[in-house]
C-alpha positions in Angstrom: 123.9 121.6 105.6 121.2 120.0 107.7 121.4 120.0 111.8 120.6 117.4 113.6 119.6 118.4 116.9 119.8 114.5 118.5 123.5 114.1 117.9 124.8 116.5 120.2 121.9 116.4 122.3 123.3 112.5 122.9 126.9 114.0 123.3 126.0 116.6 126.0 124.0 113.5 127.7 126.8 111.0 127.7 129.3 113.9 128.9 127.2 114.9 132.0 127.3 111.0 133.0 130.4 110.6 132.4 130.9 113.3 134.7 128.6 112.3 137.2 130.8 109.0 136.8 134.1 110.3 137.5 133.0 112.3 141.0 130.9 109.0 141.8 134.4 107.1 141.6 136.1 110.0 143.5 133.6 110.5 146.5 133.6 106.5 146.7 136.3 104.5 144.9 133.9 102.3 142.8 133.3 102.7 139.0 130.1 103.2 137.4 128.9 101.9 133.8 128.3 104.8 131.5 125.1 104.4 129.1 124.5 106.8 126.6 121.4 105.8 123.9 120.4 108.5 121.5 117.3 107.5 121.6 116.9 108.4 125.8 118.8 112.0 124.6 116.0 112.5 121.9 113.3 111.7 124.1 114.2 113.9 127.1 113.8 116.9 124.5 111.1 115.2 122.7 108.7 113.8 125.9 106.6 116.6 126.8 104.7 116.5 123.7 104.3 112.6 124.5 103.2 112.9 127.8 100.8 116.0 127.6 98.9 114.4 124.7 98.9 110.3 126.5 97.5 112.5 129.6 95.0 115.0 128.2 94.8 114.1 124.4 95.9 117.8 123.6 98.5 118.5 120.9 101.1 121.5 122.4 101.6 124.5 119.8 104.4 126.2 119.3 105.2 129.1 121.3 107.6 131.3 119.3 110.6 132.0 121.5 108.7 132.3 124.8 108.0 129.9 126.9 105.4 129.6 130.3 108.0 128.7 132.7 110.9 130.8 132.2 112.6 134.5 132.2 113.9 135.9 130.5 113.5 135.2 127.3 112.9 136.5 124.0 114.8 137.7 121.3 116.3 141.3 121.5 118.2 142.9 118.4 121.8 144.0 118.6 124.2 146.0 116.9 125.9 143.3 115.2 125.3 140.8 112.6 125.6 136.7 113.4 124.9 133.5 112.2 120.9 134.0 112.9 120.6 137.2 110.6 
């Protein structure tokens, strides 16, 4: 069955606004208006290739499972068997 990675993506969004929402009204007594677009959710995952080719016309490649601006990370084998092999 096919994933859609936008779909929760825009669920965890409009959760952490919500939340932000409810301490807002408990800290002040006032509500807040809670948007949640899928489209601003699929963008915040989906900008940096935007914004790195509109500034320096380069396309990012892929970097496996590693990235420049975090550690750990990689993939280490275990003794048991889940859903990725």
């Amino acid at each position: 069955e096919p994933y859609s990675v936008g779909d929760p993506n825009a669920g965890v969004h409009a959760f952490n606004a919500t939340l932000l929402a409810l301490e807002h009204r408990r800290r002040t007594g006032e509500g807040s208006m809670v948007e949640a677009a899928m489209v601003d959710a699929a963008l915040s995952v989906a900008a940096e290739q935007v914004i790195e080719y509109s500034a320096y016309g380069a396309l990012l490649q892929r970097d496996g499972n590693r990235g420049p601006t975090a550690a750990p990370q990689n993939l280490y084998l275990s003794t048991e068997i889940d859903e990725f092999g």
